[in-house]
C-alpha positions as CSV (number, residue, x, y, z in Angstrom):
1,X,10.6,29.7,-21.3
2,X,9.0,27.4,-23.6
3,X,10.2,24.0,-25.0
4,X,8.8,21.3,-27.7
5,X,8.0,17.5,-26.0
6,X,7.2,14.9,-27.0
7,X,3.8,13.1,-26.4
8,X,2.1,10.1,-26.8
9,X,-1.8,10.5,-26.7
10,X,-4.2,7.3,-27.2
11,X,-6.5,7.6,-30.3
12,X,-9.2,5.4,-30.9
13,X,-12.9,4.4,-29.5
14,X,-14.2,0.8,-28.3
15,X,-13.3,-1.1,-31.8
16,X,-10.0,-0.2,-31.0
17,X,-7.0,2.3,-31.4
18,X,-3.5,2.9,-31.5
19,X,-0.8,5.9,-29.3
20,X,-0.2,8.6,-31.6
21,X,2.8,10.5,-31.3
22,X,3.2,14.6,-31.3
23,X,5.3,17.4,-31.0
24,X,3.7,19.8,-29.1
25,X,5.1,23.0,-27.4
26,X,5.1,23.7,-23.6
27,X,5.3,27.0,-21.6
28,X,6.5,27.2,-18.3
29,X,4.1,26.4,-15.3
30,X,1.7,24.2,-17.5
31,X,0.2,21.4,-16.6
32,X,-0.7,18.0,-18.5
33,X,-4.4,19.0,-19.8
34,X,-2.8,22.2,-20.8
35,X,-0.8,20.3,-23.5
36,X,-3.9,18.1,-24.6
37,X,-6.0,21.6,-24.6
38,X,-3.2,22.7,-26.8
39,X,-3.5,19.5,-28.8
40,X,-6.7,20.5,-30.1
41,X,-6.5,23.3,-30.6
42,X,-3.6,23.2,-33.1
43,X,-3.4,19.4,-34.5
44,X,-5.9,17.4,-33.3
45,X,-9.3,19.1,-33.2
46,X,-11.7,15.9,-33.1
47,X,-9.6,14.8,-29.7
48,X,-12.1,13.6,-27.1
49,X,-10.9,14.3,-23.8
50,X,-13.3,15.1,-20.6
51,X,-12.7,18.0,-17.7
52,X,-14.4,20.8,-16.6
53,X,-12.9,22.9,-13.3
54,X,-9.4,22.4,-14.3
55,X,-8.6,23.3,-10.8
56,X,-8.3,19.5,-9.2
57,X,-11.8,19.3,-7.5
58,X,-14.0,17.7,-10.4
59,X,-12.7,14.7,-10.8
60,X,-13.1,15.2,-14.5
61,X,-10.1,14.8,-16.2
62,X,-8.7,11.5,-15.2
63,X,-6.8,9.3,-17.3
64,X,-3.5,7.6,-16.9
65,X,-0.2,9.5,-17.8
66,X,3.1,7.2,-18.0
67,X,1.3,4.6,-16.6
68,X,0.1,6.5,-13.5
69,X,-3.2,7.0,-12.7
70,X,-3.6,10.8,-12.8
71,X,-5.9,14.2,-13.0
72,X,-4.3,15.7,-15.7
73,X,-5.0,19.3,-14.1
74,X,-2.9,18.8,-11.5
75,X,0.2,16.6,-13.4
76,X,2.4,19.4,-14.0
77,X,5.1,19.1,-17.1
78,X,7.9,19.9,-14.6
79,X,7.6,16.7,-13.1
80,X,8.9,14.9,-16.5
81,X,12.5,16.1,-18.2
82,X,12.2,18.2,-21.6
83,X,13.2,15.1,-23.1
84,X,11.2,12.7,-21.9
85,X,8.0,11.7,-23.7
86,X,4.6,11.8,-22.1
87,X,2.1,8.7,-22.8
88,X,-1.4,10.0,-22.0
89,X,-3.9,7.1,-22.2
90,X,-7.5,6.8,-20.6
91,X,-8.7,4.9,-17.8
92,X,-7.3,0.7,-17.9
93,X,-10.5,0.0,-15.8
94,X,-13.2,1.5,-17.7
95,X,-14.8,1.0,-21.4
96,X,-13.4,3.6,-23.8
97,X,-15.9,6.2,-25.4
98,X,-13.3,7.6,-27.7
99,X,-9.7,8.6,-27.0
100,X,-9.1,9.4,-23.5
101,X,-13.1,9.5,-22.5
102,X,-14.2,6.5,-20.7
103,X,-17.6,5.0,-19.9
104,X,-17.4,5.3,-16.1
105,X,-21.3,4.5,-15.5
106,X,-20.0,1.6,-13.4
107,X,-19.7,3.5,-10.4
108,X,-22.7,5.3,-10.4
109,X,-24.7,1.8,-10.6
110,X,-22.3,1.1,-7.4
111,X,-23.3,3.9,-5.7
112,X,-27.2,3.5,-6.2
113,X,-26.5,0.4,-4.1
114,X,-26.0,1.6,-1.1
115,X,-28.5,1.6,1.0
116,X,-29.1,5.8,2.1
117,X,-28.4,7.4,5.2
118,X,-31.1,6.5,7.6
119,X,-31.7,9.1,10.0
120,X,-33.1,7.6,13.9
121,X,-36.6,7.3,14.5
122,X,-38.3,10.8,16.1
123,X,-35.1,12.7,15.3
124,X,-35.9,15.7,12.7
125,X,-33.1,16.8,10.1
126,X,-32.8,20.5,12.2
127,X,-32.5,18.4,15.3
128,X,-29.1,16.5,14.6
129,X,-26.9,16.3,16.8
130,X,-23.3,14.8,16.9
131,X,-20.1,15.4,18.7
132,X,-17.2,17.4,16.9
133,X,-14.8,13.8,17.0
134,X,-17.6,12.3,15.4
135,X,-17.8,14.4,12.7
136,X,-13.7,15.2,12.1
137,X,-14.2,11.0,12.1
138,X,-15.9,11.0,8.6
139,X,-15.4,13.9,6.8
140,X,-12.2,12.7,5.4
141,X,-13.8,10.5,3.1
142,X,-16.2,13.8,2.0
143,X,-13.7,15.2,0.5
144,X,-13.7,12.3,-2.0
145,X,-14.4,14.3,-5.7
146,X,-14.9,10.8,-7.2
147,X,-12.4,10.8,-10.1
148,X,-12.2,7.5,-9.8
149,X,-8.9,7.1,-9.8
150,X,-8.8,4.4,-7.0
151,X,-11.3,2.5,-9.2
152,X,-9.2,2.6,-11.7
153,X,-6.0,1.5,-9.8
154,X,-7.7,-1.5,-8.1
155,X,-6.3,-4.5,-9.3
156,X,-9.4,-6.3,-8.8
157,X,-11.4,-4.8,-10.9
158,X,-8.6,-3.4,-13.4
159,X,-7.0,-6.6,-13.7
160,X,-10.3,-8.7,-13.4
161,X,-13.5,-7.5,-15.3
162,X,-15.8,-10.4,-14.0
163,X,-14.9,-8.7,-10.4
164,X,-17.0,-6.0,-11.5
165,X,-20.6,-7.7,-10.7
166,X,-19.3,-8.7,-7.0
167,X,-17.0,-5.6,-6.0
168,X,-18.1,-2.1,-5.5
169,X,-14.2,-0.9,-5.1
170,X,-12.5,1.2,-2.9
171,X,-14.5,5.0,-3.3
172,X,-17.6,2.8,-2.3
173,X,-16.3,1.0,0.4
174,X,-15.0,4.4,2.2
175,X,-18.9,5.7,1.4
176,X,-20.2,2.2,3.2
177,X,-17.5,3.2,5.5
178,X,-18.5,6.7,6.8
179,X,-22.2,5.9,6.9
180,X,-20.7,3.3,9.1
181,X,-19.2,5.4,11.9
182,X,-22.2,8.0,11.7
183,X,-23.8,8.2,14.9
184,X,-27.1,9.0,13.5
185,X,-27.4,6.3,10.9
186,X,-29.9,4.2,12.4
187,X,-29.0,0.8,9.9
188,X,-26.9,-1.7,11.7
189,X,-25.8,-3.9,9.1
190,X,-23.5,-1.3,7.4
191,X,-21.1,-4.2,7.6
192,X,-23.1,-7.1,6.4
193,X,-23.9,-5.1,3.2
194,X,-19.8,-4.6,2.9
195,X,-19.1,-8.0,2.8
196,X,-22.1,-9.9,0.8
197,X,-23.0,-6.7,-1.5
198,X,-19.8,-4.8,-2.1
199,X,-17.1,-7.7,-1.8
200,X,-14.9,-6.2,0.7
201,X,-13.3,-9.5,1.2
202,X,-11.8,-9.5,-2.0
203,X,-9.6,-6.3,-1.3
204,X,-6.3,-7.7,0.0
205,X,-5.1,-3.5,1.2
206,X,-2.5,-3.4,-1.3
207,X,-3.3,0.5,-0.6
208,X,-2.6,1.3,-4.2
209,X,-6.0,3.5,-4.1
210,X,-4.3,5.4,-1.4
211,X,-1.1,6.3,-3.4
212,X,-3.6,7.7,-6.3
213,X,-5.9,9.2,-4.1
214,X,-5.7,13.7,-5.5
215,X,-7.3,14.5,-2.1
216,X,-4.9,12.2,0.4
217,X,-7.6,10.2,1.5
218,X,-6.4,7.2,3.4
219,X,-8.4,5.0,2.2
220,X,-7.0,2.0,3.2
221,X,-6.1,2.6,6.4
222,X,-9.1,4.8,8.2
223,X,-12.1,3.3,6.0
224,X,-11.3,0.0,4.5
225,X,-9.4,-2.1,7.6
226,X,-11.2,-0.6,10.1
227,X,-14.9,-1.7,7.9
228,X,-12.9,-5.4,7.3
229,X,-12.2,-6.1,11.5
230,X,-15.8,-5.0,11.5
231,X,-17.0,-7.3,9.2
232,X,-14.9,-10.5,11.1
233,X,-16.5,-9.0,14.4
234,X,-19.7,-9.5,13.2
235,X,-19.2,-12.6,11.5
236,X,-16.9,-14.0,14.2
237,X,-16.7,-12.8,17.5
238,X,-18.7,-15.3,19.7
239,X,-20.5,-12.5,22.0
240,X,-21.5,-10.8,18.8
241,X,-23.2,-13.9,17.4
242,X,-25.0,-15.3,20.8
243,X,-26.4,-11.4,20.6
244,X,-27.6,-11.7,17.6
245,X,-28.7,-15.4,18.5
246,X,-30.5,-13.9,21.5
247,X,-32.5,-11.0,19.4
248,X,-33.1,-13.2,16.6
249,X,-35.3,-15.3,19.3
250,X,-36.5,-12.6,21.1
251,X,-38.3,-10.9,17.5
């Protein structure tokens, strides 16, 4: 069973642009990038648009659709009515390229911040060892396919482009977050970094990264409050400061 919508796709580059409105047909079990595929391939052959698996674990094809940060692989047309019309737009956050490609190099110089994984001292890679709980602890956030979606949604930096200097946002924080809770990271300051490098003091845990999230990450509530009362214990807690006191003296 097919059926003719209506969309609403964003054309234009960084100088600007406008929604442009087709007619476009849809088959049964499609999903969003199907129609812009389709798009292309019958009206609009110079639209830009970026993806690649089309199977939800690239993290490719983001953009926003009715205002909703989504992947449009996995936005399926039988969540809107045949008579509703579909505004596809790119990524509020991010530079536009051209039409619904955006200039996401932001979070790559984010994530060339962070200090690596630093394995302990006398420990070789084959000789690793950690605990199952340990491990079920952190791989959560691995399953992050960095679409950027919770960047996107962030108000702090969506809403606030001079943000972007002082805030890493929310997939970086979980990253600061699991090398935080790795038994075998040897760095102790995990926390310290969150708060004067990455800004996690400016994230108020609206958990609006959490409701985008395409792999159900809990972002807010397993990586970025439990990396906050971190930060305050380090920063506040009166035995953790007369220990630091105490080794500060003692080096």
């Amino acid at each position: 069973m097919s059926y003719d919508a209506k969309f609403r796709v964003w054309r234009g580059d960084a100088d600007g642009g406008e929604l442009v409105d087709y007619t476009v047909e849809v088959n049964e079990g499609e999903v969003v990038l199907d129609i812009i595929h389709r798009l292309q391939a019958t009206q609009s052959g110079d639209l830009a648009v970026r993806w690649n698996c089309k199977a939800g674990k690239c993290g490719s094809c983001s953009a926003e659709v009715n205002g909703i940060p989504r992947l449009m692989c996995m936005t399926r047309m039988s969540t809107f009515t045949e008579t509703e019309t579909v505004t596809v737009t790119p990524m509020r956050a991010f530079p536009v390229i051209r039409d619904l490609v955006t200039d996401v190099s932001f979070n790559y110089e984010k994530a060339r911040q962070i200090p690596a994984f630093a394995p302990p001292e006398g420990v070789a890679p084959g000789d690793y060892r950690m605990q199952q709980v340990d491990v079920e602890r952190s791989q959560e956030f691995r399953k992050c396919i960095e679409c950027f979606l919770c960047q996107n949604t962030c108000h702090v930096v969506r809403d606030h482009e001079d943000n972007k200097e002082a805030f890493a946002g929310p997939r970086f924080l979980i990253r600061a977050a699991e090398l935080d809770m790795h038994p075998l990271d040897a760095r102790d300051d995990r926390a310290d970094f969150a708060r004067d490098e990455q800004g996690i003091g400016m994230c108020n845990i609206t958990k609006c990264c959490t409701e985008v999230c395409p792999e159900h990450i809990k972002i807010t509530d397993n990586a970025i409050i439990p990396m906050k009362e971190r930060v305050v214990g380090r920063r506040y807690d009166p035995l953790v400061w007369l220990g630091n006191k105490i080794s500060r003296r003692k080096d």
